[in-house]
FILOTI-366846 format. One line per 5 residues: number of its first residue (from 1); their letters; for each residue x, y, z of C-alpha. Coordinates in Angstrom, 1 decimal, m for minus. Layout:
N
NUM> A> X,Y,Z ~ ...
This chain:
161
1> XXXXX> m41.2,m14.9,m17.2 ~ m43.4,m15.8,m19.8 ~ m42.3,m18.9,m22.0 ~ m43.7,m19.3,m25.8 ~ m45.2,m22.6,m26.9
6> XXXXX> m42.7,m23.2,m29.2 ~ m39.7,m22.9,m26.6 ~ m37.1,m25.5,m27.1 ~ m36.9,m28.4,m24.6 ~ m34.4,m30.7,m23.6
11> XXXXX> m35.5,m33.8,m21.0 ~ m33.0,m35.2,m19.1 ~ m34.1,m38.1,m16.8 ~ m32.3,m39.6,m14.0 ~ m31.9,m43.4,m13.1
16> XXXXX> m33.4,m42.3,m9.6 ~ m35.5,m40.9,m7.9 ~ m33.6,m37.3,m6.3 ~ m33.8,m37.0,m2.3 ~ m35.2,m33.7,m1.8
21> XXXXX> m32.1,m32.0,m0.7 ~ m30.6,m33.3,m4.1 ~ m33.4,m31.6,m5.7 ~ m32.9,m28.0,m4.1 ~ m29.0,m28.4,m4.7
26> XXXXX> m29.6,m29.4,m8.1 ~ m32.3,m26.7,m8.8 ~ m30.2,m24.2,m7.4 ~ m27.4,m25.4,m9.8 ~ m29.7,m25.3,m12.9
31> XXXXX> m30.9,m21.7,m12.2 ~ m27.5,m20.7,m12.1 ~ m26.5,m22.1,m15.1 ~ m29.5,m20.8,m17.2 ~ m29.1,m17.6,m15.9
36> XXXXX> m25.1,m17.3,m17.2 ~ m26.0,m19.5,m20.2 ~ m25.1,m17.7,m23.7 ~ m25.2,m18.1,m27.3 ~ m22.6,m16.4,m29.2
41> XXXXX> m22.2,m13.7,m26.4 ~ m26.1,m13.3,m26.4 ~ m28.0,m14.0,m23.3 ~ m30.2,m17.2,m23.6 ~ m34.3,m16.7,m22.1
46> XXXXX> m33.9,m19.7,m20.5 ~ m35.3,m21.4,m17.4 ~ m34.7,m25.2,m15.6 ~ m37.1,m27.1,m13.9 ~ m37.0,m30.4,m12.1
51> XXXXX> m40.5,m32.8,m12.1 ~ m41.6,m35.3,m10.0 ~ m38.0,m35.4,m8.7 ~ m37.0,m37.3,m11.2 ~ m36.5,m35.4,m14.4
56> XXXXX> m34.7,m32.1,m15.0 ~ m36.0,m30.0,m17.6 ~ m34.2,m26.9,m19.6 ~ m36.0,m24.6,m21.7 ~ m34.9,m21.9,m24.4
61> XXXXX> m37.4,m19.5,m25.8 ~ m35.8,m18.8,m28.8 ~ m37.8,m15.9,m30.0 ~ m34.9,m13.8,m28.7 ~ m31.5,m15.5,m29.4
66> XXXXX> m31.3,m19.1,m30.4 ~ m29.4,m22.3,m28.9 ~ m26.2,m22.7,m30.8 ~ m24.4,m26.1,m31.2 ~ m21.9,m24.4,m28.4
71> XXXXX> m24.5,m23.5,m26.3 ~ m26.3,m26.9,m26.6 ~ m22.7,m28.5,m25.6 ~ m22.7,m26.2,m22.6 ~ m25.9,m27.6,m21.6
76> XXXXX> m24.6,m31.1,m21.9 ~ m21.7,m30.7,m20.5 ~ m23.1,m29.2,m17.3 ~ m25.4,m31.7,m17.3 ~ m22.5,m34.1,m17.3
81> XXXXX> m21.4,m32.2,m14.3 ~ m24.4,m33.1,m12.3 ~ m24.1,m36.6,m13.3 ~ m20.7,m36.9,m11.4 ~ m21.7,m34.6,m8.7
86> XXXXX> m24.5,m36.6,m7.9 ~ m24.4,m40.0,m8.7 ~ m26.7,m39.7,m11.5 ~ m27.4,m41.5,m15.2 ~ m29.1,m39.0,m17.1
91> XXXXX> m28.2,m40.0,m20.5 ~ m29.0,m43.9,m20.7 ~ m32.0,m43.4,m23.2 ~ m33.0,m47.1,m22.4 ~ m33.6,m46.6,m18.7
96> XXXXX> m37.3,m46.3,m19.0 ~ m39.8,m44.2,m16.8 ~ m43.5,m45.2,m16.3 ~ m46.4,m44.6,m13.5 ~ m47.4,m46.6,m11.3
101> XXXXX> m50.6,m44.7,m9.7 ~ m49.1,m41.8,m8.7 ~ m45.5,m42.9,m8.0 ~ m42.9,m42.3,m11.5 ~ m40.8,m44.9,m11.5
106> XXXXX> m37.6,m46.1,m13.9 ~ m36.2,m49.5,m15.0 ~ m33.5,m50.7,m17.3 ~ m35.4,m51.7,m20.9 ~ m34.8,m55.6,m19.8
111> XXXXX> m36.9,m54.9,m16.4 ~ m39.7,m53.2,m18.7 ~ m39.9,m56.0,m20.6 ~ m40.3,m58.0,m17.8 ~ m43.1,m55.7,m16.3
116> XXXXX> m44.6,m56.1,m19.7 ~ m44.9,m59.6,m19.4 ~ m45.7,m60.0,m16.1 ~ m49.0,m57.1,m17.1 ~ m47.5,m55.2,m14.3
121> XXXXX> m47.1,m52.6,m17.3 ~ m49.5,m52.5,m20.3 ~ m50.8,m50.9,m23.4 ~ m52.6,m47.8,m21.1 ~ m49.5,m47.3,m18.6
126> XXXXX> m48.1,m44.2,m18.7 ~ m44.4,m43.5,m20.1 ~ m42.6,m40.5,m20.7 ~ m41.5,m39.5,m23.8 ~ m38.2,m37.9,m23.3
131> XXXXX> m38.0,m37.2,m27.0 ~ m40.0,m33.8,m26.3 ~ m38.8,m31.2,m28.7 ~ m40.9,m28.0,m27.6 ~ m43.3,m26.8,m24.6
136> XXXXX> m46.5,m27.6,m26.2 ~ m44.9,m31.1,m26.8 ~ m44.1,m31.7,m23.6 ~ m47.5,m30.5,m22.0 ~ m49.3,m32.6,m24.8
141> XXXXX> m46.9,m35.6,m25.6 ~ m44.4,m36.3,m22.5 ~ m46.6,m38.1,m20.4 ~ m48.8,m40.5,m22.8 ~ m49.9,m44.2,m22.7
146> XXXXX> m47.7,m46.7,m23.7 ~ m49.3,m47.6,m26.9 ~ m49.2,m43.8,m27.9 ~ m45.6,m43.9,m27.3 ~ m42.2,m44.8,m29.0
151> XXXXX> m41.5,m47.2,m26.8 ~ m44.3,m49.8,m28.0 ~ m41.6,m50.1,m31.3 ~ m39.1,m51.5,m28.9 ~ m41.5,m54.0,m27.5
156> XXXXX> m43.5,m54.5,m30.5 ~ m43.5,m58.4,m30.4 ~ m44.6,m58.4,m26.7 ~ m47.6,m56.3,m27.5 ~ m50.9,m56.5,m29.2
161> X> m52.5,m53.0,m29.8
């Protein structure tokens, strides 16, 4: 199934890294939601993916029907679901994911500041920007360098650019 660029995206990133049986489970959980999930009786071209077992990804081309504000609390509310199911944080915006070579890893905004001190973290890291609105975004602008990113305004102080 073909996706358009312009195919909303919502980015929900866990606290932890998912075993791979949580992954399957969960993956099985998404596809079923996004294959029952509506708005206003219409069905929804959606599709759910998880990446680097860490964040889970939904995505609604809307070039058919478009995601209402009940649809969007479905979402949410499943994803709420999975939280409890699993044992996860996926909404704590300040739980804050970076590489390290080729391992993604998460920390609490005090620990990044830490990191940032320490130069364990710098101004070329890589964070993800969660704040993704659309595909092309989150092919282009999810994965960027730390200075490139809206995180550098929450550690401006620490940071010279």
């Amino acid at each position: 199934m073909e996706f358009s660029s312009h195919s909303r995206v919502w980015v929900y990133q866990s606290d932890r890294k998912l075993t791979d049986a949580e992954a399957l489970q969960i993956q099985v959980q998404l596809d079923n939601f996004t294959i029952g999930w509506t708005a206003h009786n219409n069905q929804l071209k959606a599709k759910a993916e998880i990446r680097y077992s860490r964040f889970l990804i939904l995505i609604v081309d809307e070039s058919q029907a478009g995601a209402s504000g009940c649809s969007i609390d479905k979402s949410v509310n499943f994803m709420k679901q999975l939280e409890q199911q699993f044992g996860l944080s996926l909404f704590d915006r300040f739980n804050l994911a970076y590489r390290d070579g080729e391992e993604v890893l998460s920390v609490p905004r005090q620990q990044f500041e830490e990191l940032l001190k320490q130069g364990k973290i710098n101004t070329e890291t890589i964070v993800f920007n969660n704040l993704a609105q659309n595909v092309t975004e989150l092919q282009t602008k999810w994965e960027v360098p730390f200075k490139d990113s809206w995180h550098i305004q929450l550690f401006r102080d620490l940071v010279v650019v």
